[in-house]
C-alpha positions as CSV (number, residue, x, y, z in Angstrom):
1,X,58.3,22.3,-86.1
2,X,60.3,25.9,-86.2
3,X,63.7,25.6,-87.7
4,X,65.5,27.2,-84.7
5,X,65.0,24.8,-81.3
6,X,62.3,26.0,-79.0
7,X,65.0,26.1,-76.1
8,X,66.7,28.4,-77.5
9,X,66.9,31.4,-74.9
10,X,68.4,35.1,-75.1
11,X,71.4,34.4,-73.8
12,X,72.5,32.1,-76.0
13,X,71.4,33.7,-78.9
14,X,73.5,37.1,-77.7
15,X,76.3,34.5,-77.1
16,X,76.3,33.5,-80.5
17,X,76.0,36.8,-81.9
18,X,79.5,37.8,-79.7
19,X,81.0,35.2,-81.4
20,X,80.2,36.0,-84.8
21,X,81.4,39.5,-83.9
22,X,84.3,38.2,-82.6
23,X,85.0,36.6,-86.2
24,X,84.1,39.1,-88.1
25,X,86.6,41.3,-86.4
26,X,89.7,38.8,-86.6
27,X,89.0,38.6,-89.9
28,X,89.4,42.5,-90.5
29,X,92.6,41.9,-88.3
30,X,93.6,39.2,-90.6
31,X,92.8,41.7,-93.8
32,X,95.4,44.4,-92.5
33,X,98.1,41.9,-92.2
34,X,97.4,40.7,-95.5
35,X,97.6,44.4,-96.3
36,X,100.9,45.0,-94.9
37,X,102.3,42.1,-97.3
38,X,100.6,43.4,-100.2
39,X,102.4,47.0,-99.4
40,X,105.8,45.2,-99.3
41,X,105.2,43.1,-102.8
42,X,104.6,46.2,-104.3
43,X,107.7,48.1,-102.5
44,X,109.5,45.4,-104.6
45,X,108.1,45.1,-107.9
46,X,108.3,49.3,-108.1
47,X,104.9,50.4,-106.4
48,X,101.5,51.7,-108.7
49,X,98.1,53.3,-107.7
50,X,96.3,51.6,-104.9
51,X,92.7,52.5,-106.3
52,X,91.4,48.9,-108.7
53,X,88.0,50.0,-109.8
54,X,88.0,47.1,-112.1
55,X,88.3,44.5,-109.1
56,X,86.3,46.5,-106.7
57,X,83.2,46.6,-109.6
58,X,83.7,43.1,-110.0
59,X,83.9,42.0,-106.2
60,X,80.6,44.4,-105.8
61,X,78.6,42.2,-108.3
62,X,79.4,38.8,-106.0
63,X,78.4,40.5,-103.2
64,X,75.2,42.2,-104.9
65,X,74.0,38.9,-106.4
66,X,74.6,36.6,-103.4
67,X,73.1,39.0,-101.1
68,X,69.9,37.5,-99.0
69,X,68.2,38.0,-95.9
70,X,67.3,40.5,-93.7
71,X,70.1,42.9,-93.5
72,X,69.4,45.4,-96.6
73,X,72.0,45.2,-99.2
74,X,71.7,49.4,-98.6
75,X,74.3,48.6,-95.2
76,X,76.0,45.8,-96.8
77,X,77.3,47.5,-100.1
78,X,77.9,51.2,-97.6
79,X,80.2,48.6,-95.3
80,X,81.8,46.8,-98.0
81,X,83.0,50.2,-99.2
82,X,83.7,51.6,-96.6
83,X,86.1,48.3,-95.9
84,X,88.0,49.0,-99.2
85,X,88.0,52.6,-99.0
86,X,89.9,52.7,-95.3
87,X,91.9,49.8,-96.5
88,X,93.6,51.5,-99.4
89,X,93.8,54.3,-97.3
90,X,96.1,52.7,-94.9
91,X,97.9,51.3,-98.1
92,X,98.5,54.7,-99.8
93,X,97.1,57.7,-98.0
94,X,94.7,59.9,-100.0
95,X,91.9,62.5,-99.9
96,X,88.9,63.0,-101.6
97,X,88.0,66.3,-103.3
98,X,83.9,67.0,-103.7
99,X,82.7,69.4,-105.9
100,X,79.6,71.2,-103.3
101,X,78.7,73.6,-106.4
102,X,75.1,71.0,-106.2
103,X,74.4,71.1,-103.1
104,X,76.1,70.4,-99.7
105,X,73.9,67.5,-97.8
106,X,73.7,64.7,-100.6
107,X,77.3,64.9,-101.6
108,X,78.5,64.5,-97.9
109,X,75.8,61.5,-98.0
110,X,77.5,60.2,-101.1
111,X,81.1,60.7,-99.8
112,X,80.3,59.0,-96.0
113,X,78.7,56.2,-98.1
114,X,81.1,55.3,-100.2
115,X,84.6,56.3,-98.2
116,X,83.7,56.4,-94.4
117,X,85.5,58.6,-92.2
118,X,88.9,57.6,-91.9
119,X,89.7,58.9,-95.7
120,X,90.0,63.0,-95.3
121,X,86.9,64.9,-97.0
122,X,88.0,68.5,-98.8
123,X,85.3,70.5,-100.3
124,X,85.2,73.0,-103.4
125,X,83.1,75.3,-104.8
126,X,83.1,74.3,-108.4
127,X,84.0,71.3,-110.3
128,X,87.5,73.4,-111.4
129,X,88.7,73.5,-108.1
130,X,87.7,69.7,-107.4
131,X,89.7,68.9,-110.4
132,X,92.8,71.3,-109.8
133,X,92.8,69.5,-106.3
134,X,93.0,66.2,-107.7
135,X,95.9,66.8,-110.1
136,X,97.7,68.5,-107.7
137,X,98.0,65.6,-105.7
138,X,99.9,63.7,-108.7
139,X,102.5,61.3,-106.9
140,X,105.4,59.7,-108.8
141,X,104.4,56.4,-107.2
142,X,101.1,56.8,-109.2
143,X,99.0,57.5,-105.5
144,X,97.0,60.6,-105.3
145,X,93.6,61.9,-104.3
146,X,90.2,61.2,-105.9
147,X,87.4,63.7,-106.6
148,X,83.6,63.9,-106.6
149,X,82.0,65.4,-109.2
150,X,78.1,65.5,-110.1
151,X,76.8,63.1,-113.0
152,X,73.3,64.8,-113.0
153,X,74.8,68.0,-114.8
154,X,72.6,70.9,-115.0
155,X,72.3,73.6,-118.1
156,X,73.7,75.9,-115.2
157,X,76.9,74.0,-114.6
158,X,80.4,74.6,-116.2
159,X,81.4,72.6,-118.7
160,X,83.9,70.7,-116.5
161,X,84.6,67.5,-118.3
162,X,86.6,69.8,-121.1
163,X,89.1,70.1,-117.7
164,X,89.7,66.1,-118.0
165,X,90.4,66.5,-121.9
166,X,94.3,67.1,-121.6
167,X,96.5,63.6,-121.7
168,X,97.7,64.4,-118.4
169,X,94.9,65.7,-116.9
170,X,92.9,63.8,-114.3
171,X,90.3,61.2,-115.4
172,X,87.2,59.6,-115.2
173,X,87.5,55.8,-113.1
174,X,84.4,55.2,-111.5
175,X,80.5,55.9,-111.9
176,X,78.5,56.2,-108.5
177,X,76.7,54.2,-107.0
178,X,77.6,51.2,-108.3
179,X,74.2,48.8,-107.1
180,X,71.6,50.8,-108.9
181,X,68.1,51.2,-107.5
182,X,65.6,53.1,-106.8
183,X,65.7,54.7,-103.0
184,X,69.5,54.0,-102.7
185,X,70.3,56.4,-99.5
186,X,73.6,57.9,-101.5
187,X,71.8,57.8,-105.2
188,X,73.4,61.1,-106.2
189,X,74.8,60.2,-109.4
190,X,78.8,61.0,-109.4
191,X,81.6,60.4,-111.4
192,X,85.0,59.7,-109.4
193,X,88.1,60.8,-110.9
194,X,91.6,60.3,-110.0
195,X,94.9,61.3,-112.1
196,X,95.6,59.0,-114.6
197,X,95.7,55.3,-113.9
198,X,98.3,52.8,-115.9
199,X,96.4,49.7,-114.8
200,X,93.6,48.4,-113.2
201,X,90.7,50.5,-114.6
202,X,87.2,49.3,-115.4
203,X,86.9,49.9,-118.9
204,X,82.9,48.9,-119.6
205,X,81.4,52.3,-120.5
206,X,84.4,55.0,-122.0
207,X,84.1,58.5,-121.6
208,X,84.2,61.5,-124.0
209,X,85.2,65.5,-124.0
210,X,83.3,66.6,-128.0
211,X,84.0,70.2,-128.7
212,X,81.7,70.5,-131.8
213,X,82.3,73.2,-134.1
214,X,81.8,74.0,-137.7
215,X,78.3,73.0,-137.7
216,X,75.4,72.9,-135.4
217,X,75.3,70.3,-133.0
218,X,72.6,67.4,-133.5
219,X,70.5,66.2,-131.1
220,X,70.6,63.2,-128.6
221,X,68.9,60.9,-131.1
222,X,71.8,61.0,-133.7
223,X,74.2,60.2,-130.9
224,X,71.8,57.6,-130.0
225,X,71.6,56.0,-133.3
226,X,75.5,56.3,-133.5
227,X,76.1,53.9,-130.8
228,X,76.6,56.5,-128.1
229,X,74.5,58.5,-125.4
230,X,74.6,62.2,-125.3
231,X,75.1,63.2,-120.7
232,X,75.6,66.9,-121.5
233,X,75.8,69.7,-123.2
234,X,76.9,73.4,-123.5
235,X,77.3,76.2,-125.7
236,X,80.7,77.4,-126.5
237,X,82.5,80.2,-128.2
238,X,81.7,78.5,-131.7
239,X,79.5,75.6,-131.1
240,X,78.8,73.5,-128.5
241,X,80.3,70.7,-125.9
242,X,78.9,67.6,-125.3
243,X,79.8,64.9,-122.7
244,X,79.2,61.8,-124.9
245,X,79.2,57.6,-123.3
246,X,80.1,54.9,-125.9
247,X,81.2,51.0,-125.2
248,X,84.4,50.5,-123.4
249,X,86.5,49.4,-126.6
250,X,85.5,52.7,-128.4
251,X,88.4,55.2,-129.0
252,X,88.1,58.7,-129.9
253,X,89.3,58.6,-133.4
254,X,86.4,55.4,-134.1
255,X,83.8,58.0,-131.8
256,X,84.7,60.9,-134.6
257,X,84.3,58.6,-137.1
258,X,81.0,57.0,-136.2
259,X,80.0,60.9,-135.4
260,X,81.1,62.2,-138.5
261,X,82.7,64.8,-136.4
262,X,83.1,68.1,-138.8
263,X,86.4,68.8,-139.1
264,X,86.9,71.9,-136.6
265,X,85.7,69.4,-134.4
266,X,87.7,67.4,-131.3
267,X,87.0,64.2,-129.6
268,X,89.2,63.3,-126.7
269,X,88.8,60.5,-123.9
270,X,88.2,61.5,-120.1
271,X,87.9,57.9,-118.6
272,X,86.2,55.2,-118.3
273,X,83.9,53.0,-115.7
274,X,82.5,49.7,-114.7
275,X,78.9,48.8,-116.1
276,X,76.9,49.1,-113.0
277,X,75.2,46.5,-111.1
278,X,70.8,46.5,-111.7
279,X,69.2,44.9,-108.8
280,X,66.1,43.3,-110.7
């Protein structure tokens, strides 16, 4: 005997698909009211950023690990962001900067993905415009825009993360996508960056600008076996730049120090990001 009742016919099958639409869209309803009192509560208690990578990563792995079914988790995670993305929006308006220098098509993919099309889409030509952009849109409520930069940097590229070096400068908060898998439809590996956050950031994996000079440069295994992983790497005037990963808690003075960075060297933090999410 079939789980669903043999009577069952079209109609009421479409019925009760109306109704769940019906719910689903009162409870978006009831989300932008709950919205409008979270705008107020902060009005009162002297505002901050609207972007939480932290709680976003951490809502993304509930709904990554309950996920079942039929529907692929491909639409569920592009509407869940999609969700947050418009609803901070409406909360704090912003823009997102993308760096096109890569390639046009898989950055817009990566952009409609992960912030719909309610949030405004600029493009630049170069990872230096995305990031002049971004800090330009500094606010002294802490709102702003967010940028788009490519992970998957090339021996062609600029050296762009020296650009987030600067205390002030804007700086790393997210790394995506966040569900990784193969065949994801927006896999373009990017880093999100926003001017600097006081709260709310996922600290999991930190970030690091390395100018090294004074010596040559050693390669990815030492960093390896130092506790870090070696993303990029340039030539420079006198020496090279590398785009180093270490564990969340790591600053830059313990990074030099576990590098036994030469002297002429500098290490400074450009952000930090969630661990993602590996479907098994």
């Amino acid at each position: 005997m079939s789980q669903f009742s043999a009577l069952e016919s079209l109609a009421e099958l479409r019925e009760e698909i109306d109704r769940i639409d019906g719910e689903m869209h009162n409870l978006l309803m009831e989300r932008g009211a709950i919205i409008d009192r979270l705008i107020t509560v902060k009005a009162r208690q002297g505002g901050g950023s609207a972007f939480r990578p932290g709680r976003e990563a951490d809502m993304m792995r509930v709904i990554a690990a309950r996920h079942h079914g039929r529907l692929p988790l491909d639409t569920v995670e592009s509407i869940w962001r999609v969700i947050i993305s418009t609803f901070t929006y409406v909360q704090s308006n912003y823009a997102v900067h993308a760096d096109m220098s890569g390639g046009d098509a898989a950055m817009r993919d990566s952009a409609r993905f992960h912030f719909g099309f309610t949030v405004p889409l600029s493009v630049h030509a170069s990872p230096a415009e995305t990031i002049r952009a971004v800090a330009a849109s500094g606010r002294e409520d802490g709102g702003g825009d967010l940028g788009m930069l490519r992970a998957n940097w090339g021996p062609e590229d600029e050296t762009w993360w020296r650009k987030l070096a600067a205390g002030t400068a804007p700086k790393i908060i997210a790394r995506l996508p966040f569900v990784e898998r193969l065949n994801h439809p927006a896999g373009t590996p990017i880093f999100i960056i926003s001017n600097p956050l006081a709260e709310a950031a996922a600290r999991d994996v930190a970030l690091f600008s390395v100018d090294w000079r004074g010596a040559p440069a050693p390669g990815d295994g030492y960093f390896h076996d130092s506790g870090c992983e070696s993303l990029a790497r340039a030539p420079i005037d006198d020496g090279a730049s590398l785009l180093l990963s270490t564990p969340g808690d790591w600053s830059a003075e313990k990074l030099a120090a576990a590098l036994a960075l030469p002297p002429q060297g500098e290490a400074n933090w450009i952000g930090s990001h969630a661990e993602r999410f590996a479907l098994k």
